[in-house]
C-alpha positions as CSV (number, residue, x, y, z in Angstrom):
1,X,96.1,355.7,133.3
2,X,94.2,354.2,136.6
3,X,92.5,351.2,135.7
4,X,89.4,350.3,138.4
5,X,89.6,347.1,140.1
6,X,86.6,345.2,137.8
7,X,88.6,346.5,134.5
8,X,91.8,344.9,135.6
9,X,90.2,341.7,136.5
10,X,88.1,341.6,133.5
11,X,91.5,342.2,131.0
12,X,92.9,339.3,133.6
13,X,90.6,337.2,132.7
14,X,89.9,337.7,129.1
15,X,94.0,336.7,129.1
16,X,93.4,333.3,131.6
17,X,90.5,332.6,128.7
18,X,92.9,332.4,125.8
19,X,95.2,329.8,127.8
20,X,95.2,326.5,125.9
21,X,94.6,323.3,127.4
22,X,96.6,321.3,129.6
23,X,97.2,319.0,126.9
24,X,97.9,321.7,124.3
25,X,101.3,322.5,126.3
26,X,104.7,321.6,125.0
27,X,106.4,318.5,127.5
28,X,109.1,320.6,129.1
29,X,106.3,323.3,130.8
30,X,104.4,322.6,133.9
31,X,101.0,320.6,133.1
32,X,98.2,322.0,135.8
33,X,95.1,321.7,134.2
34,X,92.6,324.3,132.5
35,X,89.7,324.5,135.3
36,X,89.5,327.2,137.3
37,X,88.7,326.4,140.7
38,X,85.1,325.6,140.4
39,X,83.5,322.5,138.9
40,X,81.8,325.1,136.1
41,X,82.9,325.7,132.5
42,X,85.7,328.5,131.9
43,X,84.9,332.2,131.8
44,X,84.0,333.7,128.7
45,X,86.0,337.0,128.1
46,X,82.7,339.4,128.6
47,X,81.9,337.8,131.7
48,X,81.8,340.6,134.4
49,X,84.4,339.7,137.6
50,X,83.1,340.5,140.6
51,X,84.0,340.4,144.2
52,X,82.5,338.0,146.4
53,X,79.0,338.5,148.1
54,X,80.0,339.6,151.4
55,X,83.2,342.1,149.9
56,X,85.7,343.0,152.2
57,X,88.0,341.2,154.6
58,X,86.4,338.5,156.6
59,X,87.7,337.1,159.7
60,X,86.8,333.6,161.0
61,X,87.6,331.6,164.2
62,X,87.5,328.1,164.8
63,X,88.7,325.2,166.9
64,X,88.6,321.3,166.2
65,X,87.5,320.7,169.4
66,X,86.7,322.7,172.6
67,X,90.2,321.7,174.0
68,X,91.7,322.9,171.0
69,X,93.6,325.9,170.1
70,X,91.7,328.6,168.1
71,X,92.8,328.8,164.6
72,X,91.7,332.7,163.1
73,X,92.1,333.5,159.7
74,X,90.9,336.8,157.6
75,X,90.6,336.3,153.5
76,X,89.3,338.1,150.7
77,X,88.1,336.8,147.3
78,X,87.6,338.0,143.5
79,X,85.2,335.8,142.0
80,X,83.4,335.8,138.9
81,X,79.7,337.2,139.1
82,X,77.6,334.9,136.4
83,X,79.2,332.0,137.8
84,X,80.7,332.6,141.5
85,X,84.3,331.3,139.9
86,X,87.4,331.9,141.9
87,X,89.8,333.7,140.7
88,X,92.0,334.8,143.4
89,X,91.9,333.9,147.0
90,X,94.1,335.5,150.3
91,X,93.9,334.4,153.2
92,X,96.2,335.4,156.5
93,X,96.1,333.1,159.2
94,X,97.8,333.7,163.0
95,X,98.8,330.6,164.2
96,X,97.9,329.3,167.6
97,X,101.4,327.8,168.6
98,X,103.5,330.7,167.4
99,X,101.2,333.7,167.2
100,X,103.2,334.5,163.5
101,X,100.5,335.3,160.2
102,X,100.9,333.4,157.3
103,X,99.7,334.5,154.0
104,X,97.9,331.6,151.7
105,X,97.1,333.0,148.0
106,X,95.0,330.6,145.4
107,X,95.7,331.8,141.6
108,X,93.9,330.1,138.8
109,X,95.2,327.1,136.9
110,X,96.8,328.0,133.7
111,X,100.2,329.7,134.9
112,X,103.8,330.2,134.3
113,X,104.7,328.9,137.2
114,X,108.0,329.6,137.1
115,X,107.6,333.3,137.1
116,X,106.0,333.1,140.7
117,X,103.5,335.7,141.9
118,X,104.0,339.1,143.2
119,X,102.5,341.3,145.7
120,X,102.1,344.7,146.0
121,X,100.9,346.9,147.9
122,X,99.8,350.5,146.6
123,X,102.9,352.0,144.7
124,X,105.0,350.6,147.4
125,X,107.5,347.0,147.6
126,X,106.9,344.5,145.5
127,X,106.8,341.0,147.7
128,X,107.8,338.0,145.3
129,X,106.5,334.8,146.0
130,X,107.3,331.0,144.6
131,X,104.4,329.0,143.4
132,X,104.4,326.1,145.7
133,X,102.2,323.5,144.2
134,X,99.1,323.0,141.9
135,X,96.0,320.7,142.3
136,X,92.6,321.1,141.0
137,X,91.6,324.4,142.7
138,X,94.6,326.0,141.6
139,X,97.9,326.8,142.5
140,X,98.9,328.0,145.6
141,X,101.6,330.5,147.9
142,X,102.2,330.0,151.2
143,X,104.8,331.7,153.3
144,X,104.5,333.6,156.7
145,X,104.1,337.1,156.6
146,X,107.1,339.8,157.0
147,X,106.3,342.7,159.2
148,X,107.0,345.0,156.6
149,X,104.4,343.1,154.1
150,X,102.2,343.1,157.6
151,X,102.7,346.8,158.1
152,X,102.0,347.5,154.1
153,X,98.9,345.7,154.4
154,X,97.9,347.6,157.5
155,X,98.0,350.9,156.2
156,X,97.8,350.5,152.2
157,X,94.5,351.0,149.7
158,X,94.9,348.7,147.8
159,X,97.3,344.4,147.2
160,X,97.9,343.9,143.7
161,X,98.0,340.2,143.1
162,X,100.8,339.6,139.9
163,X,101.3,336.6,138.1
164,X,101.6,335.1,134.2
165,X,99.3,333.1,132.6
166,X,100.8,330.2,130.0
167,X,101.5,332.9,127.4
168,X,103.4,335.0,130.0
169,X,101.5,337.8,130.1
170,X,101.4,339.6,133.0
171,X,98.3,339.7,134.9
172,X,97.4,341.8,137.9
173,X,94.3,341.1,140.3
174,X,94.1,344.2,142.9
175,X,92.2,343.6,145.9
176,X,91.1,346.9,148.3
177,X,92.8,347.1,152.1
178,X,89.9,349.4,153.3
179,X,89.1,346.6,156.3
180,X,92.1,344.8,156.1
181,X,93.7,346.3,159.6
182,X,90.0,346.1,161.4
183,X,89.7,342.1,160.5
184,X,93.1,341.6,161.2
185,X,93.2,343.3,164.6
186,X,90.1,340.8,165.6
187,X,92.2,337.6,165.0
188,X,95.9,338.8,165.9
């Protein structure tokens, strides 16, 4: 069964909505709080997910200062479409000094973090991850990118974002590749 991109983020969703409170969980689990990224109230299970405005992979340049390196990043979003809440968030930076991406991914609040997140790409490897810390956005993956996750990337249809919400259930966020090599080929 193929499920399309706005059905699996709507069942992930409807899943993040029945997570209890913060204060609801039992001392020995990790306490991130219930907001999702955005200072709005929490999604309501028939709200329709959405990608953001502008879809697709968007690079960006910028520099503190004219002396100053430039700093180029490309990210992609899945938001919520009443309310414009983040859900999911990647972003793939090259750094300046090294010349080496990094991969950034913002999940909702509400996990089990010790399962981590996963990423996937098509059919193909799955890439697990550590969740690294938590704050009031959301919690958050940062590691540099492997050439084989690079090349995935490149030439796949389609990252599947994995992780669990409080009642470990599995959730999965997929995210199209169809301009991922063109952004990324304007910031590398």
């Amino acid at each position: 069964m193929t499920i399309t991109r706005k059905a699996a983020v709507l069942l992930a969703l409807a899943a993040l909505a029945c997570v209890p409170p913060a204060s609801a969980q039992a001392p020995k689990k990790a306490a991130p709080a219930a907001a999702i990224p955005t200072p709005q109230a929490s999604p309501s299970p028939g709200e329709q997910p959405a990608q953001s405005p502008a879809p697709g992979w968007v690079s960006r340049c910028s520099s503190a200062s004219r002396d100053a390196p430039l700093e180029c990043a490309i990210e992609e979003t899945a938001v919520l479409t009443k309310t414009g809440q983040l859900i999911v968030l990647v972003n793939i930076r090259v750094a300046s000094d090294t010349h080496q991406p990094a991969v950034l991914v913002q999940l909702p609040l509400g996990l089990n973090i010790p399962a981590g997140a996963k990423l996937q790409v098509d059919d193909g490897k799955t890439f697990d991850f550590q969740i690294q810390t938590c704050e009031n956005r959301g919690c958050y993956v940062t590691t540099p990118v492997s050439s084989e996750l690079l090349t995935a990337l490149k030439s796949g249809k389609q990252l599947k974002i994995s992780f669990q919400n409080m009642n470990k259930e599995t959730l999965t966020i997929p995210m199209p590749l169809t301009d991922f090599a063109a952004a990324y080929e304007k910031i590398k």
